[in-house]
C-alpha positions, 0 to 999 in steps of 0.5 A, spaced: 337 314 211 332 319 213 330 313 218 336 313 220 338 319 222 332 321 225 333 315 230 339 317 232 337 325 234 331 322 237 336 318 242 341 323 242 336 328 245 334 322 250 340 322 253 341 330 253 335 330 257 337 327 263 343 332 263 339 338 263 339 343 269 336 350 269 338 356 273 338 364 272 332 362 267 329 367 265 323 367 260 317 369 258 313 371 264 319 371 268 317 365 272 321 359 274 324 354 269 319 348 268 325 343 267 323 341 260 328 346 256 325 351 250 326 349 244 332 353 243 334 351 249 334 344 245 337 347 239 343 350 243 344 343 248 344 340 241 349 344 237 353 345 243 354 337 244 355 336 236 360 342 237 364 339 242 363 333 240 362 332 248 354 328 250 356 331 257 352 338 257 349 342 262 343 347 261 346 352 265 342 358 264 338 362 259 336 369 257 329 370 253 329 375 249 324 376 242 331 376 237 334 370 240 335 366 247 342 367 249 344 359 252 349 358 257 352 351 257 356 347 261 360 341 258 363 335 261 364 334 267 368 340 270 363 344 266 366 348 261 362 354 259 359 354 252 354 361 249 350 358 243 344 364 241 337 360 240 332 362 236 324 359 236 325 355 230 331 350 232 336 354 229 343 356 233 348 361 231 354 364 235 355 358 239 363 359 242 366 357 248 367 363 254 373 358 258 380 361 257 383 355 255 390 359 256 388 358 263 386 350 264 
């Protein structure tokens, strides 16, 4: 069973990379994203897809900090915002959606 699931989160996060765009990152150092996504950037791509049950996620922007990253994601393809806060060790909290769903 452990087999199992870790194959299946393997390819998930597989299919996640090729979804992953950066922009406003700003990290440690403030340089320019590298394009491999942090590790709590990862975290929040996948709580996020797990959240909304939707693989079509976008890093859209992230805002390092020592507490906690603050992730920015699109989902699907009109790229509904979500917020997620990722920490170093893999874990996530507060993840939410910032549309107005009153408006869509």
């Amino acid at each position: 069973m452990k087999q199992l699931i870790a194959t299946a989160t393997a390819a998930a996060l597989s299919l996640l990379a090729g979804c992953v765009e950066s922009t406003g990152d700003t990290r440690p150092g403030g340089g320019a994203a590298t394009g491999t996504p942090s590790r709590a950037e990862q975290a929040c791509l996948r709580d996020v897809t797990r959240t909304t049950n939707n693989a079509n996620v976008t890093l859209l922007s992230s805002s390092y900090s020592e507490a906690g990253t603050q992730v920015v994601i699109g989902v699907g393809p009109q790229r509904a915002r979500w917020r997620c806060i990722g920490y170093k060790d893999g874990s996530t909290a507060d993840i939410m959606s910032l549309t107005d769903e009153g408006r869509l």
